[in-house]
N, C-alpha and C positions, 0 to 999 in steps of 0.2 A: 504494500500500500504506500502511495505516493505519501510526501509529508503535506498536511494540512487538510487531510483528507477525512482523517478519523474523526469519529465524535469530539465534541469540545463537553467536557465534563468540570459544571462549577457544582460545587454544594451549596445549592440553597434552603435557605429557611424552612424547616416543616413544621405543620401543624402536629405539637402536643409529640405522640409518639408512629410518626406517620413513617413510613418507609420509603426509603429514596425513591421515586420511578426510574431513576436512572440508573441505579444497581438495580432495580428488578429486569428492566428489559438489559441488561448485561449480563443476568442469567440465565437469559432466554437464548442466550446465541449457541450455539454448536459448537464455538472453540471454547476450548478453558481460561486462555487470555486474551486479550482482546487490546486493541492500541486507539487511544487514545489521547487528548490532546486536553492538557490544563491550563489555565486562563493564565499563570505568571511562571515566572523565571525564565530556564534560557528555552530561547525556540526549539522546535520539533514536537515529536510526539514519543509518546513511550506507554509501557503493556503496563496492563490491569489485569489481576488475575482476581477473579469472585469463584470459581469453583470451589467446594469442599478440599475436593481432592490436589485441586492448580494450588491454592492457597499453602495447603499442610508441604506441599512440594518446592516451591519456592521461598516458604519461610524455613526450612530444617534442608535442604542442600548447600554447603560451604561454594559452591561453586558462585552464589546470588550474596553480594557481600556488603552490609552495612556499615561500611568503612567510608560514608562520602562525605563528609568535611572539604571542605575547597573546593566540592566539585559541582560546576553549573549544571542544574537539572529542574527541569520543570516543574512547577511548583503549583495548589492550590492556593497557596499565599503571596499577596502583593508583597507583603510586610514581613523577611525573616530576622527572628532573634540571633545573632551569633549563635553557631552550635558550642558545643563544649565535651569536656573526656567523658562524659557520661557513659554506661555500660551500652546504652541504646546503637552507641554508634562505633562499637569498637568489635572484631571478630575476634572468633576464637582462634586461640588459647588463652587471649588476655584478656576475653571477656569471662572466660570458663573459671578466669585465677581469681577477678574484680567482685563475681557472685559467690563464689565459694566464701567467702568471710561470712557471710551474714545467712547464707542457706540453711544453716540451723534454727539459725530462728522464728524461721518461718516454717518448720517442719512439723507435723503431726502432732511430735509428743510436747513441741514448744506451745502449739493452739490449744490441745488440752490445759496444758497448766494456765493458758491466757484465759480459759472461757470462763472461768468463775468471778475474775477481775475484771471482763468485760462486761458481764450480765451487772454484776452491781452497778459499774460506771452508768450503763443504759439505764438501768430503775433509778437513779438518784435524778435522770434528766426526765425520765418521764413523773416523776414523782412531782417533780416541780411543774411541770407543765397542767398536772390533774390540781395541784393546790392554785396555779391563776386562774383557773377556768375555762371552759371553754366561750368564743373559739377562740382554740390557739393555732398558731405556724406550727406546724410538726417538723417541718425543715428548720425553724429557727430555735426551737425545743430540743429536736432531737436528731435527726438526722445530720444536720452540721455540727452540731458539736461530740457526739459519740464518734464520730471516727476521729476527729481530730485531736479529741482526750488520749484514744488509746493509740493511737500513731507518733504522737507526743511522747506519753508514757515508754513507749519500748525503744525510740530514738533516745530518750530520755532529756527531752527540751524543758525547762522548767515550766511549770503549770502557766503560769502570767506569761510567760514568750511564745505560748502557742496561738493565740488569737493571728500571730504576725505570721504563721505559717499558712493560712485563712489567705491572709493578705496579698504574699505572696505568689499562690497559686491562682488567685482571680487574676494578678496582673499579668505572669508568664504562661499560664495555658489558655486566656483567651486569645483569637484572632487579631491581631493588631490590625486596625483599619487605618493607619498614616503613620508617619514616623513618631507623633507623640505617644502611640502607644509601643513604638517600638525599643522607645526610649523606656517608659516607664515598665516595661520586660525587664529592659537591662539593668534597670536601675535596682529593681526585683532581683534580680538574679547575684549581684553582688551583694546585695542586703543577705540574703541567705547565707551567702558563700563566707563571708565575713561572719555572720555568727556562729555556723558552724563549726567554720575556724576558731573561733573561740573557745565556743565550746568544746572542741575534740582537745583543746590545746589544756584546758582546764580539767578534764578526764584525764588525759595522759598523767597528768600530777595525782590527780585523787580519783582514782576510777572507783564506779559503780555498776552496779547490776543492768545496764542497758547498754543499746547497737554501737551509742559515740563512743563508749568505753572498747566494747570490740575492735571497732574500724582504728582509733585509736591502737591501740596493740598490734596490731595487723599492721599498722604503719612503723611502729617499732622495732617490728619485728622481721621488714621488709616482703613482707607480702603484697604489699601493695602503695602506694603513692600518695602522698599528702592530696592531690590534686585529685586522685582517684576516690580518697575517702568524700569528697567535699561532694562531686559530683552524682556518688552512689547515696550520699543521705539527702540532697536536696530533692533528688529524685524519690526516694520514700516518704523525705516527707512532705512533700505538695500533693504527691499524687497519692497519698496514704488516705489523705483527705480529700481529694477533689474527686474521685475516681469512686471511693463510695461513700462520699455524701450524693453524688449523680444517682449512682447504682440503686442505692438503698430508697431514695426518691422517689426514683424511677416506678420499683417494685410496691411502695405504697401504695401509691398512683396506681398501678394497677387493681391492688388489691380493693382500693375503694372504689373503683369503677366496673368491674367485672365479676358480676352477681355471683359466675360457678366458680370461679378462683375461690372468692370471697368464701363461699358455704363449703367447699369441699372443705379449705383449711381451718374455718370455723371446727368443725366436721371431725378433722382428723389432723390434729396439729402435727403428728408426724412425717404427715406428708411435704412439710416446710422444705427437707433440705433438696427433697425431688423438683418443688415448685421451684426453688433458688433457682437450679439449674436450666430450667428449663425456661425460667425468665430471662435466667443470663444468656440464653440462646436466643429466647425471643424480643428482646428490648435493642433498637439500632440504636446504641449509644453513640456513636461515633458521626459527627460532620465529617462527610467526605472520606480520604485516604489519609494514612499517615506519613511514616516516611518510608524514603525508597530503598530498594537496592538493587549492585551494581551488578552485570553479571562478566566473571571475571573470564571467562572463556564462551563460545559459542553453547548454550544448552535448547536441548527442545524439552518441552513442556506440553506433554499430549499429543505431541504430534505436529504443534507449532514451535517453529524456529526462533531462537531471542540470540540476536549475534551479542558477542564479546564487546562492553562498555554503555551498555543500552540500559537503561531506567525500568526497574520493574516495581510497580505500586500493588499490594493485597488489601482487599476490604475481610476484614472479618467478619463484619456485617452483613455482608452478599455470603460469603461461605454459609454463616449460621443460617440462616434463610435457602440454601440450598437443597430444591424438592427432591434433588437426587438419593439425597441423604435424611432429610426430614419431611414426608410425605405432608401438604396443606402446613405449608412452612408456618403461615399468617394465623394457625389458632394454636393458641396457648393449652399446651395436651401435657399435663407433668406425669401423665402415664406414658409418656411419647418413648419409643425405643429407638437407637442409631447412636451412632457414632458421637465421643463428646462432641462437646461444643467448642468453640474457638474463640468465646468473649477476652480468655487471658491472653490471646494467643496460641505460637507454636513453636518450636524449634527453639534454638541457644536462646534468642529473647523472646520465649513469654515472659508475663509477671512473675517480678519477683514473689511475691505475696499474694497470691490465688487462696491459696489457705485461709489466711485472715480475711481479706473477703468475703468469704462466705460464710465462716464462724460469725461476723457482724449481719450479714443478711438475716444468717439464721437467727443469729437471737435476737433481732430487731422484729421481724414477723412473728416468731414466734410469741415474743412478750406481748404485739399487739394486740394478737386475737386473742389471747387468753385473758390479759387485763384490761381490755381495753374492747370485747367482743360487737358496743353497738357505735365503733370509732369508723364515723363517714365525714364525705366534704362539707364544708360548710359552704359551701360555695356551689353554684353548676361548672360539670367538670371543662364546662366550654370557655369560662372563664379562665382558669387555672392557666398565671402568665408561665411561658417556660423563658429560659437564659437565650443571648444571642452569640453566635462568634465563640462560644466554648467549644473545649476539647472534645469531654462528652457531653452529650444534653443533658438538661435536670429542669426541674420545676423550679421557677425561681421563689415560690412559698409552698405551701400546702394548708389552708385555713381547713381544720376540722374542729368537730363537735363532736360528743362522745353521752 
C-alpha cells in the first residue's frame, strides 16, 4: 500500500463507555494488522495490530522492540512529553534486571498479606463517606483515594505527600493539547523525580519496610541505577493510582447501570473476582494506541509482511473485544470462557502490578454490595460527566445515594 493511503486513525471522544468504531471495523478486516496513518509526528504510515492473536505476537517476540527514544515515529499526539529510562521503553535483558527488584512485591503471597491492610484502608473511606450522607462522589470518597492510600503505602510516600502523587499523574498522563500542557508534564515529571530522589536518598540512611527502601538497596547494591530507580517508582506511582482509580470507576459504573451484573453479584458475591475479569476485558479503557514498536528485522505476522525499522502500534482494547476469541465480544458474560484477557497487557511489559489490581477491584465490589446492597446513581447515568484527553477513561465523579 502506497503511503497516504491507509486509514487516518484519530481517537476521538466517546460517549460514557462506548467502543471505538474505528477499532471495531479494524476487527472486521481479514488481516491481523492493518496500516494505518496517525494524525502527528513524523510522516508515513505504520501497522496496527487488534487481533487477539497479532497483538499476544507482536507484544512477546524480541524481534518488535521498545527501544524508541530518539526515534521519529508517528504519533496520536500533537504534544510529546520527553521520554525517559522508564522500564516501558527499555528491552530485555535490562528490562528483565529493572522489574526483577520489585517482582516480589507484587506476587501472590505479597497481595495476600496486603488484603487485610487494604480492606481496612477501603472501610475507613467508605465509613466516612456513609457518616456525610448521601449523595456522595464515590470517586471522590472512594475510589480516588483507596488506591492512592495503598500505592502510597507500599512505595512508602508519606501519608501528606500523597495527594501530590494525584497531582502528578492528572498532569503527565493527560493528553497535552499545546505546549503549556506540555510544559506543565515536564514540570510534573521533575517534581516526582526530585522527591523521589529524596526520598530513596532518605531510605538508603534509615530504610523501612516499603518498595523506596528496596529500589534503594538495589541501587547499593548495583542492580540497578539511580536513574533507573527514579523512573520505575514514578511509574508505580502515578499509574498505581491513575490506572485504578479509572478501572475501579469504571467497574462501579457498570455495576450501577446494569441490572444483571448488578443482581447476579448482589446474588452471589463470589462471583466478584470472575466479574473483575471479565470487566477488565470488557471496559475500552484506553484512548487510542499506546506506544510503538520497532521491528528490528523483516517479521511477518499472519501472513502479512512488517519490513525491518517500521512502527508497529497494538490496541488491547481491539484484542479484548476480539469475537475470534470472545464470542458477542459487547455483553458482559462473567461466565464467559476463552483465553485471558489483555487489559494488563502481554509479553516483557505487561503491568507490573496486575495482582494489586485486582485485589483493589475485588474488594472494592465486593464491600459495595455487601455494605452498601441498595448503592445507585444519584444522578441519570446520561448525565455522569467522564474525563477528556486521559490515559485511561474514568468518570470524572460518581454522585450516588445509598
Amino acid at each position: 500500500m502506497q503511503d497516504g493511503t491507509a486509514p487516518l486513525y484519530e481517537a476521538s471522544e466517546l460517549a460514557a463507555l462506548d467502543f471505538d468504531p474505528f477499532l471495531r471495523e479494524a476487527l472486521g478486516q481479514a488481516e491481523p494488522v492493518i496500516r494505518v496513518r496517525l494524525p502527528h509526528g513524523a510522516p508515513g504510515e505504520c501497522w496496527l495490530a487488534t487481533r487477539h492473536d497479532a497483538v499476544r505476537f507482536v507484544t512477546s517476540d524480541p524481534r518488535f522492540s521498545r527501544d524508541i527514544v530518539g526515534r521519529p515515529l508517528p504519533s496520536m499526539n500533537r504534544y510529546l512529553v520527553p521520554l525517559d529510562r522508564a522500564v516501558s521503553f527499555v528491552d530485555p535483558p535490562d528490562h528483565t534486571r529493572v522489574r526483577s527488584v520489585v517482582s516480589s512485591a507484587f506476587n501472590r503471597f505479597a497481595m495476600a498479606a496486603l488484603r487485610p491492610r487494604a480492606q481496612a484502608v477501603l472501610d475507613e473511606h467508605i465509613d466516612a463517606m456513609v457518616a456525610a450522607g448521601p449523595p456522595a462522589d464515590l470517586v471522590r470518597h472512594v475510589t480516588s483515594p483507596f488506591p492512592l492510600h495503598v500505592i502510597g503505602a507500599l512505595l512508602g510516600v508519606p501519608e501528606a505527600d500523597r495527594p501530590r502523587l494525584r497531582t502528578w499523574a492528572d498532569a503527565i498522563l493527560t493528553r497535552a493539547k499545546d505546549e503549556a500542557g506540555v510544559e506543565r508534564a515536564r514540570q510534573a515529571k521533575e517534581e516526582v523525580r526530585a522527591s523521589f530522589l529524596e526520598l530513596a536518598r532518605e531510605r538508603r540512611l534509615r530504610p523501612q519496610d516499603d518498595l523506596i527502601s528496596e529500589l534503594g538497596a538495589a541501587v547499593e547494591s548495583g542492580r540497578i541505577e539511580e536513574e533507573e530507580l527514579l523512573a520505575l517508582a514514578t511509574l508505580m506511582g502515578i499509574n498505581g493510582w491513575h490506572a485504578v482509580r479509572n478501572h475501579t470507576s469504571n467497574m462501579v459504573y457498570l455495576l450501577l447501570t446494569d441490572d444483571s451484573l448488578r443482581s447476579r453479584l448482589r446474588s452471589d458475591p463470589h462471583a466478584v473476582p470472575a466479574a473483575v475479569e471479565e470487566l477488565l476485558r470488557w471496559i475500552p479503557h484506553k484512548h487510542g494506541v499506546g506506544q510503538a514498536r520497532i521491528a528490528t528485522e523483516d517479521v511477518e505476522v499472519g501472513g502479512v509482511l512488517i519490513r525491518r525499522g517500521e512502527a508497529v502500534y497494538v490496541s488491547y482494547v481491539a484484542a479484548n473485544w476480539d469475537e475470534r476469541c470472545y464470542p458477542a465480544p459487547h455483553r458482559i458474560d462473567i461466565d464467559r470462557k476463552g483465553p485471558p484477557h489483555l487489559a494488563f497487557g502481554y509479553g516483557p511489559h505487561h503491568c507490573v502490578a496486575p495482582l494489586l489490581a485486582r485485589v483493589e477491584a475485588e474488594l472494592l465490589l465486593t464491600t459495595l454490595i455487601t455494605r452498601l446492597p441498595d448503592l445507585r446513581l444519584a444522578i441519570d447515568p446520561g448525565n455522569v460527566a467522564w474525563q477528556k484527553d486521559v490515559l485511561i477513561r474514568g468518570p470524572v465523579a460518581l454522585p450516588v445515594t445509598w
